[in-house]
C-alpha positions in Angstrom: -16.2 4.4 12.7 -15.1 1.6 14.8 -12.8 0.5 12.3 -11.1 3.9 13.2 -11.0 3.1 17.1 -9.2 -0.2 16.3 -7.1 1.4 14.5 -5.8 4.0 17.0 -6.0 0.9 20.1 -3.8 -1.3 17.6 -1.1 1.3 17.0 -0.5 1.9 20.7 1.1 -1.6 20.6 2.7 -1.3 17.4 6.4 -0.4 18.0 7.9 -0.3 14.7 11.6 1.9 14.4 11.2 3.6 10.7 13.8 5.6 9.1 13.8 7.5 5.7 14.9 5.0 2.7 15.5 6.5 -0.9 14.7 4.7 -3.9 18.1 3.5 -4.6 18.6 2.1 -1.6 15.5 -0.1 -1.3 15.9 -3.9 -2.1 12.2 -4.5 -1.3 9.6 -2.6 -2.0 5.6 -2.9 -0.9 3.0 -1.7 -3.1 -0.7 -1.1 -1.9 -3.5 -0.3 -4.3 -7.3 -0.2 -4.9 -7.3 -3.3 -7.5 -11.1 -2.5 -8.5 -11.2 -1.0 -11.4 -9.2 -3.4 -13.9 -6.8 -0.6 -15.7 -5.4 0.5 -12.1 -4.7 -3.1 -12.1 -3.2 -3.3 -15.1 -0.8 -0.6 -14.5 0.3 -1.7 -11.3 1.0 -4.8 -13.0 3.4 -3.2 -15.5 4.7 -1.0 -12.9 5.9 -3.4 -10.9 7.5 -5.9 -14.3 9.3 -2.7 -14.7 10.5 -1.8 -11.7 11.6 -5.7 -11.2 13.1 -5.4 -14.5 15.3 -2.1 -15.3 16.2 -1.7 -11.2 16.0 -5.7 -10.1 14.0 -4.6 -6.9 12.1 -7.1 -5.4 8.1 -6.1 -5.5 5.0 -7.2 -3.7 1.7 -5.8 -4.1 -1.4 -6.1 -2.5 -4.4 -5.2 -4.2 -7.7 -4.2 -2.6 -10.8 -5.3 -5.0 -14.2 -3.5 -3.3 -16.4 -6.2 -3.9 -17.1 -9.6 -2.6 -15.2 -11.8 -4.9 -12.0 -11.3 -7.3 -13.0 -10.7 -10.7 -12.1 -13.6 -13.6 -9.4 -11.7 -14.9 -8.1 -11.0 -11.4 -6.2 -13.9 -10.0 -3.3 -14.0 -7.6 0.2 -13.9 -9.6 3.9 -14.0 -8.6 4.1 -11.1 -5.8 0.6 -9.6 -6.6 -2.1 -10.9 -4.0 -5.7 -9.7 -3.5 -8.2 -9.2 -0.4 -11.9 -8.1 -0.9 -14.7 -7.3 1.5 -15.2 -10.8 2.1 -11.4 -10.4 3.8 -12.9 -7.7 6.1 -14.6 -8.0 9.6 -17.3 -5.3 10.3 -15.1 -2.9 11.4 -13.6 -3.1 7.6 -10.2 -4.6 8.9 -8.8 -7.0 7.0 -8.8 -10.4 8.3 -7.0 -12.2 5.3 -3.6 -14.0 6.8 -2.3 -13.3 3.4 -3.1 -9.3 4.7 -1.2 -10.2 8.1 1.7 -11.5 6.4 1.7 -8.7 3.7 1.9 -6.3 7.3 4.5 -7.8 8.6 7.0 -7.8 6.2 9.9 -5.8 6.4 10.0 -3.6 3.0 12.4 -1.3 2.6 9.5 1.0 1.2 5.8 0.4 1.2 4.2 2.8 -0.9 0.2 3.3 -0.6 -1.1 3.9 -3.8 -4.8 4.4 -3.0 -6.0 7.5 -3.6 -9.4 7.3 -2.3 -8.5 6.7 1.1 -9.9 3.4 1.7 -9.8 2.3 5.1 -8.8 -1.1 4.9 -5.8 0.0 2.6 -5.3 2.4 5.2 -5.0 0.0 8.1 -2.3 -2.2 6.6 -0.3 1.0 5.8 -0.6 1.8 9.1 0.2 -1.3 10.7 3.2 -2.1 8.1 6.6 -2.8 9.5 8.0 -1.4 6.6 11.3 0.6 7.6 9.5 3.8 5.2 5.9 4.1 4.5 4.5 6.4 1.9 1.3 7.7 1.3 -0.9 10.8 -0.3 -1.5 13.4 2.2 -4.7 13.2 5.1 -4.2 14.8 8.3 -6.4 12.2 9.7 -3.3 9.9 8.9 -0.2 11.7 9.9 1.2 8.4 12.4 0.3 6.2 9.1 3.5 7.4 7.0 6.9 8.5 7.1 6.0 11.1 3.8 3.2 12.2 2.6 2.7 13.6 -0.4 0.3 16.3 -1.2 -1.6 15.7 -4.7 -4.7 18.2 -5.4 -7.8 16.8 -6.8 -8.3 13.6 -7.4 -5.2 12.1 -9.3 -5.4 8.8 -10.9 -2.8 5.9 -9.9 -0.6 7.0 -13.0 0.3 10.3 -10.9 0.2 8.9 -7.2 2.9 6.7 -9.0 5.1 9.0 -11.0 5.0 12.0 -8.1 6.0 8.9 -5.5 8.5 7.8 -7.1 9.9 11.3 -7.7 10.3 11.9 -4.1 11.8 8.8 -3.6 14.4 9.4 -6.3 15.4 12.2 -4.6 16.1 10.9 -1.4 19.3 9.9 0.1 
């Protein structure tokens, strides 16, 4: 896949320092998600008024919708943004400067909820300067995270969520 190839030439000029950042610490926190299907939407919505609300972190997400235009009940809120294929080139990069900004922010945490492995989700995790970058577990994506975490099967977003944030907890 060429999108692969870019990939691997992009993060040889990448220089990003990353060290390990528990959940207590963060201020900011990234969240990246397949926004297709409208309940993963909806949770990651309440997930991050939560978050914002009973631990006053400061949450952006950026949702990846797999078609080629947002859905009506879709729409860009307060620290929730969108891309679609439209966004991508043909190598399934995203080309949105919304995406470019999302990738260079500094998060204390970005946390890749996808867990079908999409590959433009993939490249901004990647690419992130997030100072820790958390994923679910692909050897094909080792240099894309700081921690991975092994889930079997295929878990929903609910679990991606509840397991990440478990680990996180737990870090110092």
């Amino acid at each position: 896949m060429l999108g692969r190839y870019q990939l691997q030439q992009d993060l040889r000029k990448w220089k990003i320092d990353h060290e390990t950042v528990g959940f207590d610490e963060a201020q900011k926190i990234g969240i990246l998600y397949d926004a297709t299907d409208e309940s993963d939407f909806e949770f990651v919505k309440n997930y991050i008024k939560r978050i914002r609300s009973d631990y006053k972190k400061d949450m952006l997400a950026m949702g990846f919708v797999d078609k080629k235009q947002l859905p009506k009940n879709q729409f860009p809120q307060y620290g929730m943004d969108f891309f679609t294929r439209k966004n991508l080139n043909f190598k399934m990069i995203p080309t949105d400067p919304i995406v470019h900004n999302f990738i260079k922010e500094r998060f204390d945490i970005l946390i890749n909820l996808n867990t079908a492995r999409s590959f433009p989700l993939q490249y901004i995790a990647a690419l992130s300067h997030a100072r820790f970058r958390v994923g679910r577990y692909d050897k094909r994506n080792v240099a894309s995270y700081d921690m991975m975490i092994n889930l079997k099967g295929d878990p929903g977003i609910k679990t991606m969520i509840e397991e990440t944030e478990v680990f996180l907890r737990k870090l110092k």
